[in-house]
Every structure is written in C-alpha cells, then in structure tokens.
BAFI-3210 file (N, C-alpha, C; in Angstrom, 3 decimals, decimal comma, padded with zeros to 6 digits):
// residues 77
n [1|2|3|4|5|6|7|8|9|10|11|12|13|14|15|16|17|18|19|20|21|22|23|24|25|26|27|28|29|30|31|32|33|34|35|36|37|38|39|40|41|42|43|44|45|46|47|48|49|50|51|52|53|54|55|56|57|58|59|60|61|62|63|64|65|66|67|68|69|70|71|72|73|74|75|76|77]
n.u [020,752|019,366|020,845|019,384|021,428|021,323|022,365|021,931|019,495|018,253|019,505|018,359|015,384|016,088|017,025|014,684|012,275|013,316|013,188|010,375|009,867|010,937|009,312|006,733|007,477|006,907|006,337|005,941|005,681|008,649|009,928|007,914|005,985|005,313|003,252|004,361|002,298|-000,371|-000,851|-001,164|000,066|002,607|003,432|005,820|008,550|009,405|008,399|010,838|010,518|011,259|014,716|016,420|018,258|017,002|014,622|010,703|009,550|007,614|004,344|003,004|000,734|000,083|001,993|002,149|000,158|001,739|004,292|003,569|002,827|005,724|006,529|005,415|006,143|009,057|009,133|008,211|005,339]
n.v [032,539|030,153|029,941|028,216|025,736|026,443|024,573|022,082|021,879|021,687|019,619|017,570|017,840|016,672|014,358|013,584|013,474|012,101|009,207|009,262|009,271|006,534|004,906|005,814|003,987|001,244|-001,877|-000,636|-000,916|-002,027|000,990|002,600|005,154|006,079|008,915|010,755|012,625|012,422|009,954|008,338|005,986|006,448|006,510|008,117|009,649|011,469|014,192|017,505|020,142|022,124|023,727|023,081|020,952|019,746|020,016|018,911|015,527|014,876|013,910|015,462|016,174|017,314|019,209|022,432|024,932|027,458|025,842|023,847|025,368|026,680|024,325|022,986|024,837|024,399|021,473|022,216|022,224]
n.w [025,342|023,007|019,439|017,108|014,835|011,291|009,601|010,865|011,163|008,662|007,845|009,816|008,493|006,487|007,039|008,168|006,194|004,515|005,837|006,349|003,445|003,109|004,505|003,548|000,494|000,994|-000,482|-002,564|-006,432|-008,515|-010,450|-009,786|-007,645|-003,975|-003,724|-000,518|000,416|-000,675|-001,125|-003,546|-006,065|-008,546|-012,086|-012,787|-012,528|-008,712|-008,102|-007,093|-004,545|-004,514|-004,918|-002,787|-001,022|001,228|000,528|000,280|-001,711|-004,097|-006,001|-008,980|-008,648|-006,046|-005,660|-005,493|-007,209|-008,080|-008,181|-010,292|-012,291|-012,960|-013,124|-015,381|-017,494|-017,620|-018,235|-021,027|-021,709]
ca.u [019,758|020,309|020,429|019,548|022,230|021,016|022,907|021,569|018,264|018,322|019,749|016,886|014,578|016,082|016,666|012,854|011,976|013,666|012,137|008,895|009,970|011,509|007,863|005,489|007,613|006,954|005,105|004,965|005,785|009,577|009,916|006,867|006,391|003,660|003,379|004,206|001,055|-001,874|-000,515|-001,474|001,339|002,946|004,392|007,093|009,829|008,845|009,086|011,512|009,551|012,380|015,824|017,501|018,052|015,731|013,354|010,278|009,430|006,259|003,027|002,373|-000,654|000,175|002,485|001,257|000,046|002,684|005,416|002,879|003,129|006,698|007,305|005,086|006,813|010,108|008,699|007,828|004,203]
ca.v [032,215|029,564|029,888|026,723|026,173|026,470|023,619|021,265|022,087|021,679|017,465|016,943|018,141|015,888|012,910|013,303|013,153|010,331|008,430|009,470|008,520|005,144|004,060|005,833|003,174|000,031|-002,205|-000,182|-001,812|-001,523|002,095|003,607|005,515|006,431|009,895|011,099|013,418|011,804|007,926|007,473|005,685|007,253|005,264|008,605|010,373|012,035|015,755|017,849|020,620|023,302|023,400|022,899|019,553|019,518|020,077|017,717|015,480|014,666|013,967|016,335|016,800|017,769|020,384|024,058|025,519|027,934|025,458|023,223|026,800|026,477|022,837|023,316|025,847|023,841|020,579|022,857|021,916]
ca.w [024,354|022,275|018,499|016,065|013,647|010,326|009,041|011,586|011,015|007,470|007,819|010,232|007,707|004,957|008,051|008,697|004,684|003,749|007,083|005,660|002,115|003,174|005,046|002,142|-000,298|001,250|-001,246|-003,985|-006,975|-008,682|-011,322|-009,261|-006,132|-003,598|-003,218|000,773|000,840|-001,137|-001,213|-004,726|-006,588|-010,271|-012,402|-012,715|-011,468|-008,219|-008,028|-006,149|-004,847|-004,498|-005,054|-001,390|-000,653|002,542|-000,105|-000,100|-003,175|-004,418|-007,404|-009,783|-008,624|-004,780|-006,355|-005,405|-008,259|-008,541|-008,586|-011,197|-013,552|-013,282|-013,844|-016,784|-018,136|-017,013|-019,057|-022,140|-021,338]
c.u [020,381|019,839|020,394|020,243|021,307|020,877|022,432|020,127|017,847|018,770|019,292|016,076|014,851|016,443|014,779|011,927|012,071|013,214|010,741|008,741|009,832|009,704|006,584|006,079|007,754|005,837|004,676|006,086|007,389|009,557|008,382|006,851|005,492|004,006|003,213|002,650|-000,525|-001,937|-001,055|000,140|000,853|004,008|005,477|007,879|008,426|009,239|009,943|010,820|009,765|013,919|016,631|017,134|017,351|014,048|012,186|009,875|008,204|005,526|003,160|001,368|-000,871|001,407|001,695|001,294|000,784|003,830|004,785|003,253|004,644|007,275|006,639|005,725|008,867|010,168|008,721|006,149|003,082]
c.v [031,310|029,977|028,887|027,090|026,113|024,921|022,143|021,268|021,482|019,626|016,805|016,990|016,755|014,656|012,177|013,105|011,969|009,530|007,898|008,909|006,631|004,671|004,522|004,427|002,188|-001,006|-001,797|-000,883|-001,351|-000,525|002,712|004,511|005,968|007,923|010,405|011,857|012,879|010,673|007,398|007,292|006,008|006,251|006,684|009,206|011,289|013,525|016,816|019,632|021,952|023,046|023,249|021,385|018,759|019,901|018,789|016,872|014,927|014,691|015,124|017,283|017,259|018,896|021,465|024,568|026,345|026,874|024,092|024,095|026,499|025,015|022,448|023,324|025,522|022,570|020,477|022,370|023,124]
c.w [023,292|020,593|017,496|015,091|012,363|009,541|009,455|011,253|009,695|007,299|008,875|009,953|006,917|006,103|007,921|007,197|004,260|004,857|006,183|004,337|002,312|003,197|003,760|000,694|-000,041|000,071|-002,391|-005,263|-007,513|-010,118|-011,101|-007,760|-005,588|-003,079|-001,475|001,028|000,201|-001,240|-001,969|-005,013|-008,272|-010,332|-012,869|-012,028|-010,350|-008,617|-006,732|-005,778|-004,590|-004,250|-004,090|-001,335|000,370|001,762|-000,002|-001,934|-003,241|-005,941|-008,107|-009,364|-006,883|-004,603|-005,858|-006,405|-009,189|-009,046|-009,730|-012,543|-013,935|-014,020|-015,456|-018,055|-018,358|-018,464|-020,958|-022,276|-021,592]
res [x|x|x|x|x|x|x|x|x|x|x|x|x|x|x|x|x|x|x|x|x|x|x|x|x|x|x|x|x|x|x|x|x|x|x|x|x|x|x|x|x|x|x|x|x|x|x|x|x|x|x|x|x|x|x|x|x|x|x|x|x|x|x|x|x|x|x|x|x|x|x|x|x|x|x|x|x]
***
C-alpha cells in the first residue's frame, strides 16, 4: 500500500497555486491583482488564506467568513 508523502503533497499544492496564480495575472495592471476565484482585480495586497505555505491567496471578499472575522480582527477593523 502505498502512502503519499506529506511533504510531496504539500509542493504540488503550492506548484499547482502558483500555475494558477501565474495565468489569473496575465494583463492585470502593475500594484494590482486578479483574484484566482472571482477574477475581479484589487488594487491590494492579496490575502493568504492560512498560514501553511500551500495555503491559497485571495480577495477579501472570497475569504470565508470565518477567516474575514479574523482578518478583521487581525487589521483592527
């Protein structure tokens, strides 16, 4: 039986992200970025949308509510 390493798994996650990143930022203008999941473009920082580095990043507003509460609360918001 085989078992997937962890480790491997985890930098084909963040391979397959930044892919996805690279092609969602074609075109968009320079100090903006098009969000991977709703393909509006912000003129700020994206968001990281948990602290592992296979994390995805993304809008504000494609945030899950919970981690919206937090970044809030993160912000001082």
């Amino acid at each position: 039986m085989y078992i997937p390493d962890p480790i491997e798994q985890m930098e084909a996650r963040m391979d397959r992200l930044a892919h996805e990143w690279d092609v969602a930022q074609r075109d968009v203008p320079q100090g903006s970025f098009r969000c991977p999941y709703c393909s509006n473009v912000h003129s700020y920082e994206p968001i990281q949308s948990g602290p592992g580095p296979d994390s995805p990043a993304m809008c504000y507003d494609c945030l899950p509510d919970d981690l919206k509460k937090a970044y809030d609360e993160f912000e001082g918001k």
